[in-house]
VMD Tcl script that draws the C-alpha trace (Angstrom):
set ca {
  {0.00 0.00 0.00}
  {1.57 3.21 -1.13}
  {0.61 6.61 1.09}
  {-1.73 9.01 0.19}
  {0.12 11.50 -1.46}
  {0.51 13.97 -4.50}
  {2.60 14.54 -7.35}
  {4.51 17.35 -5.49}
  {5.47 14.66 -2.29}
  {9.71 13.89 -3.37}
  {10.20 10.17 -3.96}
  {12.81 10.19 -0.75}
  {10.04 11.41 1.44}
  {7.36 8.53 -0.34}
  {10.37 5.78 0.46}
  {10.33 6.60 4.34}
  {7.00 6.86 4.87}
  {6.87 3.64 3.31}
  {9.52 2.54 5.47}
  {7.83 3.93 8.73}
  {4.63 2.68 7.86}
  {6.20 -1.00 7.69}
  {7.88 -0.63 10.77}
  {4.19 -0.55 12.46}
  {3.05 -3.10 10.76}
  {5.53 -5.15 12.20}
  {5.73 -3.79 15.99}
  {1.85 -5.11 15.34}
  {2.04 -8.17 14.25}
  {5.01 -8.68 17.09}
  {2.16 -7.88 19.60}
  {-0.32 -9.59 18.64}
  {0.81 -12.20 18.32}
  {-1.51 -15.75 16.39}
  {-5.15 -16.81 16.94}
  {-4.91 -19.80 19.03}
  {-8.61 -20.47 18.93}
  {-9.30 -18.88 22.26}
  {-7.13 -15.91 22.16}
  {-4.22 -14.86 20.82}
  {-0.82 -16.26 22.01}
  {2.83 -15.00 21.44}
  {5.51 -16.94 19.60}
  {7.18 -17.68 23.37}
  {3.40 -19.35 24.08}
  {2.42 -16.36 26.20}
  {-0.96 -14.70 25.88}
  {-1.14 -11.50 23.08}
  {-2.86 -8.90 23.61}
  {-6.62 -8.78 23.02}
  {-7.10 -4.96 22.46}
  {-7.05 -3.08 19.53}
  {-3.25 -2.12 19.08}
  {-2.01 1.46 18.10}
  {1.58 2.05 17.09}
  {4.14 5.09 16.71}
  {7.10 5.11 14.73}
  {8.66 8.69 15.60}
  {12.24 8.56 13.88}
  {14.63 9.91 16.63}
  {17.56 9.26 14.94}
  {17.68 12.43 12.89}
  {17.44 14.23 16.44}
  {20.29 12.67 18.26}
  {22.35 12.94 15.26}
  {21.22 17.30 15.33}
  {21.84 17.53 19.11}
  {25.12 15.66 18.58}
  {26.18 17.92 16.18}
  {25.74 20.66 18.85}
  {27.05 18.83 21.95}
  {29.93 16.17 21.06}
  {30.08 15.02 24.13}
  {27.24 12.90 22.77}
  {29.04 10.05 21.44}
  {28.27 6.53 20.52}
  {26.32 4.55 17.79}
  {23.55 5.91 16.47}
  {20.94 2.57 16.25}
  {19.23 2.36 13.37}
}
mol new
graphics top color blue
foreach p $ca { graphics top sphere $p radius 0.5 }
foreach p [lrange $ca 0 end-1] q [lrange $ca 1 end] { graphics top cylinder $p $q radius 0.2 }
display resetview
């Protein structure tokens, strides 16, 4: 499924919503795990959530790596 968007949207901008959008799809299907018949259970056997599931993907990376930029005393990896 490709986001609403309009001619003027750059392709670079299409690719991470894209990308973003997937990313909630999985966190998702991580938490919710299989139907079980009676429920839904994790991969591990334990009991998924029954509730309707809303997820976030807020990339923070592009932050750290501003404020880093400013103060190099924050060092290490950036995760991605």
């Amino acid at each position: 499924m490709v986001p609403c968007t309009d001619f003027l949207t750059p392709r670079w901008l299409i690719a991470k919503m894209v990308r973003f959008r997937k990313a909630a799809e999985d966190l998702v299907y991580l938490a919710r795990g299989e139907n079980a018949g009676r429920g839904w259970k994790m991969a591990d056997g334990r009991e998924a959530s029954f509730d309707d599931i809303s997820v976030f993907v807020i990339p923070l990376h592009q932050c750290l790596s501003a404020n880093r930029k400013k103060n190099p005393k924050l060092s290490g990896p950036v995760a991605r």
